[in-house]
One Martini backbone bead per residue (centre of mass of N, CA, C, O) as a GRO file, in nm:
protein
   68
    1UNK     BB    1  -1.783   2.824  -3.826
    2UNK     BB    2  -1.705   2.751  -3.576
    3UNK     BB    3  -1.846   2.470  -3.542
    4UNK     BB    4  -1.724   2.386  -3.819
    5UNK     BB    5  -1.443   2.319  -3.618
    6UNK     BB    6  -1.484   2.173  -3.417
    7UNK     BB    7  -1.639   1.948  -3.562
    8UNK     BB    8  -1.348   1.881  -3.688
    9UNK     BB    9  -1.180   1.803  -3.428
   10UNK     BB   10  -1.315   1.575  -3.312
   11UNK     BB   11  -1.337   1.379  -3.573
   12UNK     BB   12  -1.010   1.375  -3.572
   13UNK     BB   13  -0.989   1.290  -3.261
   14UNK     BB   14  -1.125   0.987  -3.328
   15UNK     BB   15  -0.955   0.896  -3.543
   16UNK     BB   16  -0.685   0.910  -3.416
   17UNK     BB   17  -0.729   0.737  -3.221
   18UNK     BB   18  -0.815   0.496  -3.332
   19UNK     BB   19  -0.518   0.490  -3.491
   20UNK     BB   20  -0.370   0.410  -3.231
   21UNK     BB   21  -0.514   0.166  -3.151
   22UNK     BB   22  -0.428   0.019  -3.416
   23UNK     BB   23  -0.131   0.040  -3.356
   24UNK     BB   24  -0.080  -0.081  -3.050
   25UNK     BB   25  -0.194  -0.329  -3.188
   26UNK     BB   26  -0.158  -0.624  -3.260
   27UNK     BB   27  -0.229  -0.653  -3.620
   28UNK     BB   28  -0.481  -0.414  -3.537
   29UNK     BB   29  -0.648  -0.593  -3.349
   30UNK     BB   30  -0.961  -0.652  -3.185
   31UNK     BB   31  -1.082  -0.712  -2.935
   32UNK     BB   32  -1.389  -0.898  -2.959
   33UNK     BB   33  -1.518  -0.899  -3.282
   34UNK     BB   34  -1.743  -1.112  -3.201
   35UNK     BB   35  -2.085  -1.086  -3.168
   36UNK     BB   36  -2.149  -1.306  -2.948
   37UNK     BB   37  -2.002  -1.160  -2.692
   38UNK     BB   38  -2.266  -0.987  -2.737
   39UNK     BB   39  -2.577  -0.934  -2.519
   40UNK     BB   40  -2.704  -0.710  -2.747
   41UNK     BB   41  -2.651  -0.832  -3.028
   42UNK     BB   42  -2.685  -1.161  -2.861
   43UNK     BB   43  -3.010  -1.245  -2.764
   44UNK     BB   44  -2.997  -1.604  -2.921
   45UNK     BB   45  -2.729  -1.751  -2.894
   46UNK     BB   46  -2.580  -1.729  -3.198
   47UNK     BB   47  -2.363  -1.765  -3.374
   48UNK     BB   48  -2.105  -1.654  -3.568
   49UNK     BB   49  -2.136  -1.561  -3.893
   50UNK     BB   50  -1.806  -1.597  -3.955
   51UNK     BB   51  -1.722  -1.886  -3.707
   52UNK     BB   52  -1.923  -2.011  -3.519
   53UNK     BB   53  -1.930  -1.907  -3.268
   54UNK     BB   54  -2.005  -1.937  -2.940
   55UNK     BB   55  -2.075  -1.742  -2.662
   56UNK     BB   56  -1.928  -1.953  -2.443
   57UNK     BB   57  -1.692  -1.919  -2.616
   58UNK     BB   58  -1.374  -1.794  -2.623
   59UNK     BB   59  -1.238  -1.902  -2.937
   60UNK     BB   60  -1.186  -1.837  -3.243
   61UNK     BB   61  -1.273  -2.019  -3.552
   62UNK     BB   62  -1.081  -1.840  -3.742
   63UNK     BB   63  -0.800  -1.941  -3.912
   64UNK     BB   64  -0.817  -1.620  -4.038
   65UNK     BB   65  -0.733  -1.366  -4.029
   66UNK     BB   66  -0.873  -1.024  -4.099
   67UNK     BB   67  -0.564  -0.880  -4.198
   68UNK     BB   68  -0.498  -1.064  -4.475
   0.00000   0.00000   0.00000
């Protein structure tokens, strides 16, 4: 009992920051959200299935943010 009772506080602890930082953010976006940013995700250097937007490009080029 003890056990899930930690990892209860834990997973609770995990959504809270999660939900804060959702809330500190302008419109809730997280920045970098572009999978093309990651050089982990994207390592054929293929643009974002999203926006089309190429990994060495700075700026998202989906004209509706994601929140609307």
């Amino acid at each position: 009992m003890e056990l899930f009772i930690i990892t209860f506080i834990l997973i609770f602890l995990a959504f809270a920051g999660i939900s804060i930082k959702i809330w500190g953010k302008k419109n809730g976006e997280f920045a970098g959200t572009c999978a093309s940013q990651s050089p982990f995700l994207n390592k054929d250097n293929k643009p974002c299935g999203l926006c089309g937007k190429m990994p060495e490009e700075s700026d998202c080029k989906n004209p509706v943010p994601l929140n609307n």
